[in-house]
C-alpha positions in Angstrom: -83.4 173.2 172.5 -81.1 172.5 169.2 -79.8 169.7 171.3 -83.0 168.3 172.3 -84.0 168.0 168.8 -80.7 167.1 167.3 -81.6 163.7 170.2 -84.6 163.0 168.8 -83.8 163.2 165.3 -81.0 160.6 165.7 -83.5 158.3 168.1 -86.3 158.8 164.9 -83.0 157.3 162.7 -82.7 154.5 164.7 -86.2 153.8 164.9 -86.2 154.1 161.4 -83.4 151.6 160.8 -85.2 149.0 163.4 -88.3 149.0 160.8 -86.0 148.7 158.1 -84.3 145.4 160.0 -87.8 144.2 161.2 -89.0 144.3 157.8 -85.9 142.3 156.4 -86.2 139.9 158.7 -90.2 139.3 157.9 -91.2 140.7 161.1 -94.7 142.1 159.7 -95.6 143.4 162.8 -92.9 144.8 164.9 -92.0 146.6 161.1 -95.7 148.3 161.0 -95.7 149.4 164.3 -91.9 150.8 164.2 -92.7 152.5 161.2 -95.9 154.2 162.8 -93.6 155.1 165.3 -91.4 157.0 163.0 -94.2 158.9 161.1 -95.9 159.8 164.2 -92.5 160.9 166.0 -91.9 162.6 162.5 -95.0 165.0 162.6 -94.3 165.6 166.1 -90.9 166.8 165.8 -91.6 168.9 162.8 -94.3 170.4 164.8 -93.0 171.2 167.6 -89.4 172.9 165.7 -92.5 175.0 164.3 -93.1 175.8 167.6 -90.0 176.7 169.3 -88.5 178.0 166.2 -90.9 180.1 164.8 -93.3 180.3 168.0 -96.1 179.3 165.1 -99.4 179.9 167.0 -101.1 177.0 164.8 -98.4 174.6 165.6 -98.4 175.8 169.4 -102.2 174.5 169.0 -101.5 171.2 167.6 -98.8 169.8 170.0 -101.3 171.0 172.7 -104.6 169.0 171.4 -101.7 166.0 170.8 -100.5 166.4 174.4 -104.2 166.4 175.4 -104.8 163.1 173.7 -101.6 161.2 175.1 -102.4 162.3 178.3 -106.3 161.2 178.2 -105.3 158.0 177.0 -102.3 157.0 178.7 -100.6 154.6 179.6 -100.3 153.8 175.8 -99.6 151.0 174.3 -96.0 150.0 172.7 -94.2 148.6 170.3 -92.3 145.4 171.4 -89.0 145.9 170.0 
């Protein structure tokens, strides 16, 4: 699992860094929705280390409402990067 999250926390960096380059180069849009990207893949991954960490019943509770959501309102939209 360290692996799994050691992966996404060097995708959230260079998701991060494509904001950072979007924003630069005056791309208003593409450097909002990166950025929401990154906060929201943020939260997840600090919930869900909460989960399979500390088996936090709260947390457990959280990523399952989230997985809920995606999944009722999937396909969702993207970013165009």
């Amino acid at each position: 699992m360290d692996a799994t999250f050691g992966k996404l926390k060097s995708e959230l960096a260079d998701i991060r860094n494509q904001a950072v380059t979007a924003h630069i180069a005056g791309e208003k849009e593409k450097a909002n929705c990166l950025t929401g990207k990154a906060v929201g893949m943020k939260s997840a991954i600090e919930i869900a280390e909460r989960v399979f960490k500390t088996k936090d019943k709260e947390a457990i509770g959280e990523l399952e409402g989230m997985e809920r959501v995606i999944n009722a309102l999937s396909p969702l939209p993207k970013c165009n990067n």
